[in-house]
BAMIZA-23561 format. One record per residue (C-alpha): residue in one letter; x, y, z. Coordinates in steps of 0.5 Angstrom, whole numbers, padded with zeros to 4 digits, always signed. Example, Ala and Ser with C-alpha at 12.3 -4.5 7.8 and 13.67 -1.06 7.14 Angstrom:
// BAMIZA-23561
A+0025-0009+0016 S+0027-0002+0014 
***
This chain:
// BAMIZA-23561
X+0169+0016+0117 X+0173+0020+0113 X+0169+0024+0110 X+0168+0026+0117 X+0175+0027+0119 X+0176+0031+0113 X+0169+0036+0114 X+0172+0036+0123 X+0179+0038+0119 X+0176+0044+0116 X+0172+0047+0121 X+0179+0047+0125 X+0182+0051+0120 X+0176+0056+0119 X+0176+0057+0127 X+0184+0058+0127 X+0183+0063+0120 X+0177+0066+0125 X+0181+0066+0130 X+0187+0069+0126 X+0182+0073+0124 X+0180+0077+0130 X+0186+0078+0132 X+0188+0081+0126 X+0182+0086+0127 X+0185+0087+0135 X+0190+0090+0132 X+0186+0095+0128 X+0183+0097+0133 X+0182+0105+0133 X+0185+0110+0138 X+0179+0115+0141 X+0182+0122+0141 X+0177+0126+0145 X+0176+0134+0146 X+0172+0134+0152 X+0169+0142+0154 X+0173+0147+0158 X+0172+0154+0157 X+0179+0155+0157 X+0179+0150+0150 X+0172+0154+0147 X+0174+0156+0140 X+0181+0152+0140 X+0182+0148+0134 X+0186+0142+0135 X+0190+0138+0129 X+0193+0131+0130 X+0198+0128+0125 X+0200+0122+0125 X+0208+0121+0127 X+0209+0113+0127 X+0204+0108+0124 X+0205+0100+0126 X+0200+0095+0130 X+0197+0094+0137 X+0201+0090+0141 X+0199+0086+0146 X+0202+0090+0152 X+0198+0097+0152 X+0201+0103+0150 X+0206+0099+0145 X+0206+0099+0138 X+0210+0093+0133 X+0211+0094+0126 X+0213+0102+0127 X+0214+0105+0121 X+0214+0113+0121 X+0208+0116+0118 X+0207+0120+0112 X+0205+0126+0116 X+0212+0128+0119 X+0219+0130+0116 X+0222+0124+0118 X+0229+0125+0116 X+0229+0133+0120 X+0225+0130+0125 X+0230+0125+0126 X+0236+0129+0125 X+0233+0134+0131 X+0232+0128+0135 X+0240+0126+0135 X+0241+0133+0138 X+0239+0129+0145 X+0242+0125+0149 X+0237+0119+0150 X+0236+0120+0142 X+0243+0121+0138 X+0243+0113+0136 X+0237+0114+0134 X+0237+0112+0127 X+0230+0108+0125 X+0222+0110+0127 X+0223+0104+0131 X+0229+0107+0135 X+0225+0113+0137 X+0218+0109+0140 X+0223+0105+0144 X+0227+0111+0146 X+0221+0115+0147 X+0217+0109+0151 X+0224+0109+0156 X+0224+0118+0157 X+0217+0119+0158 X+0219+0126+0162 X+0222+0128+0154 X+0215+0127+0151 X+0213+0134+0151 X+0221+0136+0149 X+0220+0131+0143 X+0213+0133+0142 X+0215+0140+0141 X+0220+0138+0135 X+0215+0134+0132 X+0211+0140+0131 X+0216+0144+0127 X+0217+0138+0121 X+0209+0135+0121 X+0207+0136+0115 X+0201+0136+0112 X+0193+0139+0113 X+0193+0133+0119 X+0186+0131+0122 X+0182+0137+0125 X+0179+0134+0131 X+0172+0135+0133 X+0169+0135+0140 X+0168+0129+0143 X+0170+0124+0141 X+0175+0122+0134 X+0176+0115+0132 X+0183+0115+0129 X+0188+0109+0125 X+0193+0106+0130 X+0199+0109+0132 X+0203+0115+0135 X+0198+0122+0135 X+0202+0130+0135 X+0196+0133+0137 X+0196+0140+0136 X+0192+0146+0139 X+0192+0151+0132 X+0186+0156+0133 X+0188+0162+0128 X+0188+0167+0133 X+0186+0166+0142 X+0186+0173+0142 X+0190+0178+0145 X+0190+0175+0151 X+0189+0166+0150 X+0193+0162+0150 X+0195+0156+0147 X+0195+0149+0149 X+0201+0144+0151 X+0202+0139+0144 X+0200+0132+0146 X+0205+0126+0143 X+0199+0121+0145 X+0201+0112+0142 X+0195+0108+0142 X+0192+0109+0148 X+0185+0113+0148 X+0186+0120+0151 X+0183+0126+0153 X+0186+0132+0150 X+0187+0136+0158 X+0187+0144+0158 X+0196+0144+0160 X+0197+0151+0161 X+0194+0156+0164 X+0194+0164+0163 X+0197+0169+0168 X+0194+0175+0170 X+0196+0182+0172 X+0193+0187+0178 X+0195+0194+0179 X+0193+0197+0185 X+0194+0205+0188 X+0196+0203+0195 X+0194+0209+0201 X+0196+0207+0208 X+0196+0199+0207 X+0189+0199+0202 X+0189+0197+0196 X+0186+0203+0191 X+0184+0204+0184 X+0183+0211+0186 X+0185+0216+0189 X+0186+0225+0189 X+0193+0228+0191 X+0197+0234+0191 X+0202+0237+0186 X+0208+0235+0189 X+0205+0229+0192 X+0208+0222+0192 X+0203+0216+0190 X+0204+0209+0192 X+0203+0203+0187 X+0203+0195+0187 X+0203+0191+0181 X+0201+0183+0184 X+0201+0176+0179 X+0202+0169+0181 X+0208+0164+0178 X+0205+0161+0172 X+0205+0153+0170 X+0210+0153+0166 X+0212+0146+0165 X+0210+0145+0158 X+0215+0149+0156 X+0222+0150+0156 X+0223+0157+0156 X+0219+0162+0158 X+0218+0171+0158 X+0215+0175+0163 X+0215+0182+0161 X+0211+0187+0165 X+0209+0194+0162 X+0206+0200+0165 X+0205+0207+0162 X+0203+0213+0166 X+0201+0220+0163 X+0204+0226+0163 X+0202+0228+0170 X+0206+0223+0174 X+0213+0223+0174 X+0217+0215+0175 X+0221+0215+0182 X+0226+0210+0180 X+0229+0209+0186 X+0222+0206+0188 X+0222+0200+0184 X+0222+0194+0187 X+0221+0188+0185 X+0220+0180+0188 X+0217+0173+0187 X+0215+0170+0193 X+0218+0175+0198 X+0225+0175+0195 X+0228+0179+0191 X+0228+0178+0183 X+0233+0180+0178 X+0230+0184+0172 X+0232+0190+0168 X+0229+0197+0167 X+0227+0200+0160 X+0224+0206+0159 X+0221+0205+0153 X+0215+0209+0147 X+0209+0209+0148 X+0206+0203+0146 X+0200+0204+0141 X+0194+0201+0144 X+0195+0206+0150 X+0189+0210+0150 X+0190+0218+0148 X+0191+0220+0154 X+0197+0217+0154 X+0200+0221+0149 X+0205+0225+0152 X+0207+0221+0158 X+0212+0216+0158 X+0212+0208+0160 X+0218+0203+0162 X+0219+0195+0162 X+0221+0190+0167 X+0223+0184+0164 X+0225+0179+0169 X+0231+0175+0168 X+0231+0167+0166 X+0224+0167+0169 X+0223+0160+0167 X+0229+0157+0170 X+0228+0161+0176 X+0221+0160+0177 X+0220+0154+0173 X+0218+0150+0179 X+0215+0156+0184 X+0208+0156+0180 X+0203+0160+0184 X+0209+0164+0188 X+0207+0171+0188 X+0209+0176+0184 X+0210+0183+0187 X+0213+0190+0183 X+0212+0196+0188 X+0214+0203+0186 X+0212+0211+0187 X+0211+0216+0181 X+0209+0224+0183 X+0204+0228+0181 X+0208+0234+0178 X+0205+0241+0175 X+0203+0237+0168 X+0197+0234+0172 X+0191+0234+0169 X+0186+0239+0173 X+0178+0237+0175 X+0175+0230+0174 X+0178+0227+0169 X+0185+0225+0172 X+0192+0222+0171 X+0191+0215+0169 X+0197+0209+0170 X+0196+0203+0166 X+0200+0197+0167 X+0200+0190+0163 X+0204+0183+0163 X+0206+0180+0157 X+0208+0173+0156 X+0209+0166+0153 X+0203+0162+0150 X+0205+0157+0146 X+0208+0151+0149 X+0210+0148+0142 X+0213+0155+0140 X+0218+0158+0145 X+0223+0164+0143 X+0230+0165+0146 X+0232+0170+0151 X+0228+0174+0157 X+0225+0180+0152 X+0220+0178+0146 X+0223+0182+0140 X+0219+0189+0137 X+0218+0184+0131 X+0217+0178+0133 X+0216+0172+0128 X+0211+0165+0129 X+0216+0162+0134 X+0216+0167+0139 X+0209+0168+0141 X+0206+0172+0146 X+0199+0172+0150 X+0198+0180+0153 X+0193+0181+0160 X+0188+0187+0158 X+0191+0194+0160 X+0188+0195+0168 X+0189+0203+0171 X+0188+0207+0176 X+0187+0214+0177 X+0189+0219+0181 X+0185+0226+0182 X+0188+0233+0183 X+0183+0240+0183 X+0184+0247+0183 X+0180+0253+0186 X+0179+0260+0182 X+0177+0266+0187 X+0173+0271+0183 X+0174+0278+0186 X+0170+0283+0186 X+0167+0290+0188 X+0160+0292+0191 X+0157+0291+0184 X+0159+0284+0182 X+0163+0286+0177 X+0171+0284+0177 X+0176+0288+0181 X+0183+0287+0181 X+0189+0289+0184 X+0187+0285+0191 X+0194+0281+0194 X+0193+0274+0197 X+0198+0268+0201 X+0195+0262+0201 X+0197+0256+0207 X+0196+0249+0207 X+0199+0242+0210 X+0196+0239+0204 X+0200+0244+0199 X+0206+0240+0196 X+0207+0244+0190 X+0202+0249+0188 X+0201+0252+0181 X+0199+0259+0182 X+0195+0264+0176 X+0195+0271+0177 X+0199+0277+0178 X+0207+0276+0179 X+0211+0281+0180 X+0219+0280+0177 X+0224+0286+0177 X+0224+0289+0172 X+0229+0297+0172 X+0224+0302+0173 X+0218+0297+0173 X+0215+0302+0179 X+0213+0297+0184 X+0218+0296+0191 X+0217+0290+0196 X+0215+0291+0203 X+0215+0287+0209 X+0211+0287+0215 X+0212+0286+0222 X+0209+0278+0221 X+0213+0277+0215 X+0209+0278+0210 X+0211+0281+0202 X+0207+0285+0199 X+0209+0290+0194 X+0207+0298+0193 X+0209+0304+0188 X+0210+0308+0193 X+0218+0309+0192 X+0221+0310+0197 X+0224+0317+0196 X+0217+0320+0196 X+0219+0325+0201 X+0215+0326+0208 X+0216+0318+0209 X+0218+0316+0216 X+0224+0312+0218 X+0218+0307+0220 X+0216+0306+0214 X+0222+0307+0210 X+0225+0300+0214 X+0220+0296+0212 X+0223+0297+0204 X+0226+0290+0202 X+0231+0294+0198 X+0230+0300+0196 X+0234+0299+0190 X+0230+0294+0187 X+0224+0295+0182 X+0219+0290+0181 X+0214+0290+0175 X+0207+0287+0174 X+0206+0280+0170 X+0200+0276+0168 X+0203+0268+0170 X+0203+0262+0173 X+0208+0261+0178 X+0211+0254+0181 X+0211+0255+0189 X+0215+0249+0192 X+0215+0247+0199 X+0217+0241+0203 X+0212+0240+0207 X+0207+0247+0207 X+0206+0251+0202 X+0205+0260+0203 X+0205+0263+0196 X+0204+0270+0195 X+0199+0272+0189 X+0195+0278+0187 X+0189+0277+0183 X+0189+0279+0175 X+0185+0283+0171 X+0180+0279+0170 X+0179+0279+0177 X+0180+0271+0178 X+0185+0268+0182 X+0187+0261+0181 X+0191+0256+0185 X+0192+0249+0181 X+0194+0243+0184 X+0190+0241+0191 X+0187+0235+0194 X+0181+0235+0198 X+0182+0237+0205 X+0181+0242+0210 X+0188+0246+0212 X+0186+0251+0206 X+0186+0258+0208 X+0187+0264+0204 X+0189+0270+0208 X+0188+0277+0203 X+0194+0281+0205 X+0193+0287+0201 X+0187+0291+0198 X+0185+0294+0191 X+0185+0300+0192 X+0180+0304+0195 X+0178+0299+0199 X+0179+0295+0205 X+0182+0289+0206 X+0178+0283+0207 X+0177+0283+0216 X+0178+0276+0216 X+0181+0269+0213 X+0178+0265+0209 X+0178+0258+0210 X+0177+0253+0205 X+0174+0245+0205 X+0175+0241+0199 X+0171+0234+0199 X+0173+0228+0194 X+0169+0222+0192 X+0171+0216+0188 X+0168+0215+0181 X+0162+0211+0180 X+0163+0204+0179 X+0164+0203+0171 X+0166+0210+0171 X+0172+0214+0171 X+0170+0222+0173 X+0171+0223+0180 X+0166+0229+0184 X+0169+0234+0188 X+0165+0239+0192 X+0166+0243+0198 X+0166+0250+0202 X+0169+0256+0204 X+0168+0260+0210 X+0170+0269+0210 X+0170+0267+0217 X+0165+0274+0219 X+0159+0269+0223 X+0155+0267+0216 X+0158+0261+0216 X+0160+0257+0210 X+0158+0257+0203 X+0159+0251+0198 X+0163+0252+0193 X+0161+0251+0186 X+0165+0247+0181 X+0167+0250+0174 X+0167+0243+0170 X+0170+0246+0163 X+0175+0249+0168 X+0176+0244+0172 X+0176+0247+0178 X+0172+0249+0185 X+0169+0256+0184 X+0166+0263+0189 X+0167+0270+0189 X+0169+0275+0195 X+0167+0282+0195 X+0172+0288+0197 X+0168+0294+0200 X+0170+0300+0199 X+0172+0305+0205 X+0173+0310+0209 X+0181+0309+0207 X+0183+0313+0202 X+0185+0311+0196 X+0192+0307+0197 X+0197+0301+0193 X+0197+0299+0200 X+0202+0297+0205 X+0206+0303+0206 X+0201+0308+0202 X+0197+0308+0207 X+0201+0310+0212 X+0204+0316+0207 X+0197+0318+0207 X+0197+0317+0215 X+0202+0321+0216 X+0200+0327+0210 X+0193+0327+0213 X+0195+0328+0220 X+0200+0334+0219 X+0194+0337+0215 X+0189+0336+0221 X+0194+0339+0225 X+0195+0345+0222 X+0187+0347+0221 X+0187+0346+0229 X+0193+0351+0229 X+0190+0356+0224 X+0182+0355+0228 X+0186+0357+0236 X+0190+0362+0232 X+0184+0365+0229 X+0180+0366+0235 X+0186+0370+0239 X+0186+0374+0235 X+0179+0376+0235 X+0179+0376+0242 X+0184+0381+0243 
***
């Protein structure tokens, strides 16, 4: 009998070590960290560092026996954490797992001064699923590099509970837009002179895992387009937003095209505490530049680029609204590729010549357009110079030509003399481009070089073209009719970057209209006009062909004269 309540003792006591023993093992129990697949996360490397160690206890989420770990920086850690309110009594491990157990909205906060004193390799985590010692986990997106334009994933301070690490951020995105009556473009031609509209939108990102966030966005212009200042507005949501204007260097991951054209910066004031619960509000920059005389001619254009620079690291946040030139590993930022649009300008270039085909200089023209802003005129201009042997003229239409008919020249009528400008003004020739500036319409005056080509930079397509030759080389006649021009654009291919431009020309003499050729090396829209020569005698035109009238008539007369006299007196 009592070898049986000694054997019944014994097997008690093995199932209470038994017992004891399972619940020891309970306690052991591995956490599971689990890296699931997201394409934001592809390529990421995660680390987890032990923060506290202790023992599962019988409520979840809980740890007994906390002690700090040997992969964290106690003593700085902790002098940190007794910056905050809800941790400055904090003086033991255990003191912050049950503060932190009752602020569980400060997790992130602490998360992020936890990573700043982890010391260590830590765990490198592997997709799927990781089994890792009971305790308290910082788990930490350290990829090397996400590249220009990632981002990092918010550090997860996790206790015993099995988790999945979550994607906890997101990246923002940049859209430039050239925005003709109402519709957003990537493309677009104009005039020199011309204002064009541009339209930069984003949306509020999540910044919830962050306690500071920068927003900065960047746009370079090439040296065809000028900023308008003036048109700079910007606003989050349909509000206004406070922001600063910079104007900086090119940045130099701009292409060369960029080279001579000049950038500025909007930096949006406190974003983070203004928008920090406004995630997916909409962000709108609007602005104007104009197309000025340095645009490029053809099909290559004038591009415009813009892109947004932000904060990507959640664990890592700067201070201030601007990252600075040199920013150090606690101020990171992630950059959207740079997105462009462009806009196209032409050119046309009239050759002049004579029955021949061969260059005939001299001829004077004035060219009219409602598209003409600002136009680049190439050819003869006359400048007064003393004794430059030319004088302006106008006619009863109002418009100027010059003669070298001086206005002493004996036997000129009073008619003739009243057409002269200023007598006492002389003009001389010269070879050069000439800047014509008009509000609205453009009526420039230009005389064709020696090389019998005359240029005029600085169109869009359009029909209100006409070039109206108002003097004729000498010994030839003017052309009988306007010359009306067609100037047609199409957008670039899609993937690629050069515009086609085409069109036609009409001398108005019932042989219809000509296509237009274009010059790619010159960028510019091509076709000749002949001048015939005459009847006429030779003149400068303008008033020289009325001495000529005048001088001719006389002789005329005369012989007539002479002929009567001659055969009275031979009938007598």
């Amino acid at each position: 009998m009592k070898r049986i309540k000694k054997l019944a003792s014994l097997m008690l006591a093995a199932i209470l070590v038994l017992a004891m023993g399972i619940q020891v093992m309970a306690n052991e129990v591995p956490v599971t960290i689990t890296l699931p697949e997201d394409a934001l996360l592809d390529g990421h490397e995660f680390t987890a560092y032990q923060i506290f160690t202790g023992t599962q206890a019988n409520v979840e989420d809980q740890l007994a026996s906390v002690e700090w770990a040997s992969e964290i920086n106690a003593k700085d850690f902790l002098a940190e954490l007794n910056g905050l309110e809800a941790f400055k009594d904090c003086t033991t491990a255990r003191d912050v797992a049950e503060a932190l157990a009752t602020n569980t909205a400060l997790a992130e906060q602490v998360a992020q001064i936890a990573y700043k004193h982890v010391q260590g390799a830590g765990r490198k985590l592997q997709a799927g699923a990781n089994s890792m010692p009971a305790g308290y986990y910082l788990i930490v997106d350290t990829t090397e590099n996400v590249g220009a334009d990632g981002v990092y994933n918010a550090a997860l301070l996790q206790a015993t509970k099995n988790v999945e690490v979550q994607v906890k951020t997101d990246k923002p995105s940049l859209d430039k837009k050239i925005t003709e009556n109402g519709n957003p473009v990537d493309f677009n031609n104009g005039a020199i002179g011309q204002v064009v509209n541009y339209e930069l939108t984003s949306k509020v990102p999540d910044m919830s895992h962050y306690v500071n966030y920068k927003y900065v966005v960047t746009d370079v212009m090439s040296k065809g387009l000028t900023l308008n200042k003036d048109s700079v507005k910007v606003t989050v949501g349909g509000v206004e937003a406070l922001y600063t204007l910079n104007e900086i260097n090119i940045p130099e991951d701009a292409g060369n095209e960029y080279a001579e054209g000049t950038a500025f910066k909007i930096v949006f004031t406190n974003f983070y505490e203004t928008y920090k619960n406004s995630k997916g509000a909409e962000i709108k920059i609007t602005y104007s530049a104009t197309i000025n005389e340095n645009a490029v001619i053809g099909t290559v254009g004038n591009p415009n680029e813009a892109s947004l620079k932000y904060s990507n690291n959640p664990n890592k946040v700067g201070e201030g609204d601007d990252f600075p030139e040199n920013p150090d590993e606690n101020d990171p930022s992630g950059k959207t590729p740079w997105d462009e649009t462009r806009t196209f300008v032409t050119a046309i270039e009239l050759f002049k010549t004579d029955e021949n085909g061969n260059a005939l200089p001299g001829a004077q023209f004035k060219i009219t357009g409602t598209k003409l802003i600002t136009t680049l005129v190439t050819g003869i201009e006359y400048v007064e110079k003393a004794n430059g042997g030319y004088w302006q003229i106008q006619d009863d239409e109002g418009n100027i030509s010059y003669t070298d008919v001086a206005p002493t020249t004996q036997g000129l009528s009073d008619a003739a003399k009243a057409k002269y400008v200023n007598p006492d003004v002389q003009y001389g020739k010269e070879t050069a481009n000439r800047k014509v500036t008009e509000a609205e319409a453009v009526n420039a005056t230009a005389e064709v070089g020696v090389d019998g080509i005359l240029r005029i930079e600085g169109l869009a397509a359009g029909d209100d073209y006409v070039i109206t030759e108002i003097m004729a080389p000498n010994g030839y006649n003017l052309l009988a009719n306007p010359i009306k021009l067609v100037i047609n654009y199409a957008d670039p291919a899609e993937g690629q970057t050069t515009c086609t431009w085409s069109g036609t020309y009409d001398l108005q003499d019932g042989n219809g209209a000509k296509e237009l050729g274009f010059n790619g090396d010159i960028g510019a829209l091509t076709f000749s006009v002949e001048n015939k020569s005459g009847s006429l005698l030779p003149s400068t035109g303008g008033i020289g062909t009325t001495i000529f009238y005048v001088v001719g008539g006389v002789l005329v007369a005369g012989a007539g004269i002479l002929l009567v006299t001659k055969k009275r007196m031979s009938a007598r």
